[in-house]
Phi, psi and omega in degrees: 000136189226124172243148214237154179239133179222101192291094168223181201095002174069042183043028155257011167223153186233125175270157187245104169260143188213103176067065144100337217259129192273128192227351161155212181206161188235143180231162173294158156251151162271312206279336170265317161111005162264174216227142208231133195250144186202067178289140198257012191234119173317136162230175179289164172327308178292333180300304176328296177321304129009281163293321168299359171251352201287172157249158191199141196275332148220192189284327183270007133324305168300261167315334155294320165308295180299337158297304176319309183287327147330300176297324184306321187280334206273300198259007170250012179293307186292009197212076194282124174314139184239140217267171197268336186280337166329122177232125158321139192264163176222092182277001166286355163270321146338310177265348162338306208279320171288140207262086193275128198282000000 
């Protein structure tokens, strides 16, 4: 896995790449002098809220984070979780009760 940095923007914005895939930019405020996530991949609402307040002391910084939230949504969608309480079904007593001629 590769995260790639692309400096424009006279180096107040970084588009964020992760393994070649453009995935959003993290941009400066001048005036706080912090780094702001500005992600190109659906998140949930609350997640939005959430990134639009946080700040980061650099870009790259900035950008580790955004990847982080990128794998999260992205791989743990694909890795759908499986609950611990879940018990195996044993359909063969089931099918016992049907009477086939």
């Amino acid at each position: 896995m590769r995260i790639s940095f692309k400096e424009i923007n006279d180096g107040k914005t970084n588009e964020i790449y992760f393994d070649n895939q453009y995935i959003g930019d993290v941009d400066l405020n001048i005036w706080s002098s912090k780094w702001c996530l500005k992600p190109k991949f659906n998140l949930a609402y609350y997640a939005k809220e959430r990134v639009s307040k946080e700040k980061y002391d650099s870009a790259y910084k900035a950008g580790k984070e955004l990847v982080r939230l990128y794998k999260e949504k992205v791989f743990y969608a694909l890795e759908e979780p499986v609950d611990e309480d879940t018990q195996e079904i044993d359909m063969r007593d089931m099918l016992k009760s049907f009477h086939l001629p």
